[in-house]
N, C-alpha and C positions, 0 to 999 in steps of 0.2 A: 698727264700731259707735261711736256719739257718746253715749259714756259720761260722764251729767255726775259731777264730782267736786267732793270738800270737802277743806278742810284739818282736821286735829286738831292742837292745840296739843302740840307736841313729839314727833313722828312726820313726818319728813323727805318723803315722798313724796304726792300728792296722792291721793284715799280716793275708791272711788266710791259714789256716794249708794244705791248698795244692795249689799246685805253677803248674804254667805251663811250664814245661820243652820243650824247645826248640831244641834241636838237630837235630831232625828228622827236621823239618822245614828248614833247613839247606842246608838239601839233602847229602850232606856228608856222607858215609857209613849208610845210610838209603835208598839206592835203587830210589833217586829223592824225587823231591818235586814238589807241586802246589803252587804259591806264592798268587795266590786269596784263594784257600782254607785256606792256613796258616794265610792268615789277618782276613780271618773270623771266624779261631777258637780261635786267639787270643781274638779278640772283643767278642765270645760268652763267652768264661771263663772269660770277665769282666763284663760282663750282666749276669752273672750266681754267682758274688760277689769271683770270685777266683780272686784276686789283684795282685798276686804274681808271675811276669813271669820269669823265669830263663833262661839265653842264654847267650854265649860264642863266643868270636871271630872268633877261630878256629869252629864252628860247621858254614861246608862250608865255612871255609875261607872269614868269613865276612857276607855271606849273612844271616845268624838266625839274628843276629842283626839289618839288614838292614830290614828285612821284618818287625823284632818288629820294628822298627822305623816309619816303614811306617803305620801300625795297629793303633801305639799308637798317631799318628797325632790328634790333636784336642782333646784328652783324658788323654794325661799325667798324670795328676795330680792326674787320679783314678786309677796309675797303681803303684806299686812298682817292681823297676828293680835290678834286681842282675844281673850281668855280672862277665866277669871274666879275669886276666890277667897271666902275665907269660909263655905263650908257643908261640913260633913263629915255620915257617914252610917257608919250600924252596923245592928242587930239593932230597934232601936229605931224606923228610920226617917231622914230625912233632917235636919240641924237647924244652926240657924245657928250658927257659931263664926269669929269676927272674931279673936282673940288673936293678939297678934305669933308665938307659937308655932305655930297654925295656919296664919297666912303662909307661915312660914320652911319648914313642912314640906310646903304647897303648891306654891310656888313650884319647888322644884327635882324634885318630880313633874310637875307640869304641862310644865318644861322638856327633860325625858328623854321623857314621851311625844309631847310635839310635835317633836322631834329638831331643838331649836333650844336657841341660848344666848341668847336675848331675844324678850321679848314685847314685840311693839307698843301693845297697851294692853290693862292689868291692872286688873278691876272686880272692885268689890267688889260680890258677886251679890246676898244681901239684908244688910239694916241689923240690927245685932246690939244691942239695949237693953243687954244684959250687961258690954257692954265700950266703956267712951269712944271717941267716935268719932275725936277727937283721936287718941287713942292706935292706931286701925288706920291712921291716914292717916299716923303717924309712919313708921312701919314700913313701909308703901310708898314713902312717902317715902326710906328707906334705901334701896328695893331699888333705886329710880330710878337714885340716886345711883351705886350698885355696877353699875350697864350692864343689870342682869338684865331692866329694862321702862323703857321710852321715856316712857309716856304713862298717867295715873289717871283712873278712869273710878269709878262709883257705878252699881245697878240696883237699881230698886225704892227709893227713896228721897225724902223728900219735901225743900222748899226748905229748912226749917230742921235737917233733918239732915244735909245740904250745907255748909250755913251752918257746923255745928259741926264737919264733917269739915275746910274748906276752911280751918281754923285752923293746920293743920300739914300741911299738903299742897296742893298747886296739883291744880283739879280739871280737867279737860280735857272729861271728855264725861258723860252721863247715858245712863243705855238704862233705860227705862217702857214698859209697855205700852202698845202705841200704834195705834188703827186706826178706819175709820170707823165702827166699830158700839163702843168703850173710848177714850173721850175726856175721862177725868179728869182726864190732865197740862195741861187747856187752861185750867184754873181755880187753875195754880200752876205744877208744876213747867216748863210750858212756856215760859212767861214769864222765871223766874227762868235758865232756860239764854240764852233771848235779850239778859238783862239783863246776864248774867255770862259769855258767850263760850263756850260749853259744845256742844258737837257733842251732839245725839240722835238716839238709837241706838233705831230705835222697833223690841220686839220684836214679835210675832204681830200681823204689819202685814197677816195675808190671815185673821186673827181663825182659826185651826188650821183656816186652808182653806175657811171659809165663805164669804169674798171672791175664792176661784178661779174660781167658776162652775163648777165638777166635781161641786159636792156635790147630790143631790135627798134626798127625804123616804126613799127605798126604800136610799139611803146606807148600811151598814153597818161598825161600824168592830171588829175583832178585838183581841183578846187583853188586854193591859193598855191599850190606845189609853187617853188620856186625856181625849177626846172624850167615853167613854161616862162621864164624871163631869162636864165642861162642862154648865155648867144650860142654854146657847146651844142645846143638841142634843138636849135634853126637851122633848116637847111639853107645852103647845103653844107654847112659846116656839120653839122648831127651825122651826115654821112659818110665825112672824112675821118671822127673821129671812131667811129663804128665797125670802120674798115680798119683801124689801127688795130682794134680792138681784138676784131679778128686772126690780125696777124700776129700779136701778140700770142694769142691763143695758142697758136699753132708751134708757135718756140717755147711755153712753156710747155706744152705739151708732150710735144718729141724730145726736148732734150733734158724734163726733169720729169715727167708724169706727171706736173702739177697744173692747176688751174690757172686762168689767167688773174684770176684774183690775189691767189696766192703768191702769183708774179710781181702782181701790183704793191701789196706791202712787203714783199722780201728785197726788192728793189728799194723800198723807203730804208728800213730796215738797214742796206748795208751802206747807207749813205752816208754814217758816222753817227754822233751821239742824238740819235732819234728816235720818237717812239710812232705808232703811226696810232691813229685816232680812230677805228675802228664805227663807224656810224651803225645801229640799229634797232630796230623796236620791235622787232619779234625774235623770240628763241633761235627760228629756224633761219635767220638775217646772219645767225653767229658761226652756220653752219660752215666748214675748213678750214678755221682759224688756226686747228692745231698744224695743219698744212705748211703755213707761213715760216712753222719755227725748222730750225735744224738745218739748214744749208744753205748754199753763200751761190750769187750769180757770179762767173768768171767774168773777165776783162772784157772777153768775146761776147758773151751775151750781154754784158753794156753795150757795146759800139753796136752790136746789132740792132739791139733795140733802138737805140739812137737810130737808126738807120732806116727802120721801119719806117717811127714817128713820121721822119723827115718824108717818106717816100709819100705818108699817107694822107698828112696832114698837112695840107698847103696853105690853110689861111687860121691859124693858130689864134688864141684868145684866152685870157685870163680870165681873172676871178674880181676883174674889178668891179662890176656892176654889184657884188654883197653889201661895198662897202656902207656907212650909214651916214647921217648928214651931218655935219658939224651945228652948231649952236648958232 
């Protein structure tokens, strides 16, 4: 496969421009998991030359991490890991904590269940008002320094809390929501990573599978999924963006023979220094990825797409309701 790749500033091997997002593998507000399935789709997307796994503590409370741990046994070295820190969780609910204490005591969890002695790049998941931003980027900064993570990453974060992080730490990458239906970062943060050399790490790059082209109206999603709290999946908003979806289809189809999926991150893709975040937990979830690589949308197929959107989608909605609760 002709795997395109990027460099991130201070991680030695070249990344490829789509990553395997972890969440769902978790189980965690993804309605379950299969922990053999997840080790095998982890292994196929690095026999498929996709290097780049992305997973988080919080996705299930440890186990995403613990599963990539167990995957990357005996393979390490062909993997690149982003993980992430700052949020803990109790009886309460899930909530942001930035403290060098919360560092210290994530970082060497995170490292026992990934069954590794370094992380390739350590983000900071959401931005914590509580605590100087300065002062969590110090503290990553130390762990740099001690071998424990390569490379400092930000998520969820705007330019000017970048700005304040980037005073006592060199920042490397950014991961924002990113996809063609959540196109916020295009009126700041996206800019600001282009200005300042910063890799992004676009996460729910297939908008939680509405840009696969799997999903219709008769769709149903089980258990905790966290779809069924997505406003994108109420109607009638679910039916505006389904109709996008369609049409979409339809122009990736006629004027490239590809899939709308493959539409979906080759549009991330030529957005500038981005990688798209690739969510799945079975082998066959990874199925056209190689689709993705090898060619570029023209000017025209932007403005159309733009055009669609617009036609289709009349009452629009972010990704704010993810967000988690502050302290």
């Amino acid at each position: 496969m002709n795997v395109e790749t990027t460099r991130i500033e201070g991680i030695p091997i070249p990344v490829s421009r789509i990553g395997l997002g972890t969440w769902a593998i978790g189980g965690w507000m993804w309605g379950g998991t299969d922990d053999n399935a997840s080790v095998a789709t982890i292994r196929s997307a690095l026999d498929q030359g996709i290097n780049l796994i992305d997973t988080a503590p919080v996705y299930g409370f440890g186990h995403s991490e613990e599963v990539v741990g167990k995957a990357l046994t005996g393979m390490r070295e062909r993997a690149v890991i982003a993980t992430k820190v700052a949020l803990e969780w109790g009886d309460g609910g899930v909530r942001r904590n930035s403290t060098p204490a919360r560092i210290r005591q994530e970082i060497e969890d995170s490292l026992r269940r990934l069954r590794t002695d370094y992380i390739d790049l350590y983000q900071v998941h959401w931005p914590d008002a509580l605590v100087p931003f300065a002062e969590t980027a110090a503290e990553l900064e130390k762990l740099r320094a001690e071998g424990k993570i390569l490379a400092i990453g930000v998520s969820n974060y705007s330019p000017q809390q970048m700005n304040a992080f980037s005073a006592a730490a060199k920042l490397a990458a950014v991961q924002p929501p990113y996809n063609l239906f959540e196109r916020a970062i295009e009126a700041d943060v996206l800019p600001y990573a282009r200005e300042h050399g910063l890799a992004v790490l676009a996460y729910g790059a297939l908008c939680r599978g509405l840009l696969s082209g799997r999903i219709s109206e008769s769709t149903t999603f089980d258990g905790d999924d966290l779809r069924n709290l997505d406003p994108k999946f109420q109607q009638p908003r679910f039916a505006q963006y389904l109709a996008a979806v369609d049409a979409l289809a339809v122009l990736a189809r006629e004027r490239h023979g590809k899939s709308v999926l493959a539409l979906a991150i080759r549009w991330i893709l030529d957005q500038g220094p981005t990688i798209a975040l690739w969510g799945a937990r079975r082998p066959d979830q990874l199925r056209g990825i190689n689709d993705a690589f090898g060619w570029m949308l023209s000017a025209k197929d932007k403005a159309d797409i733009d055009a669609l959107l617009a036609q289709h989608v009349t009452d629009p909605v972010g990704p704010d309701f993810m967000a988690p609760s502050l302290r």
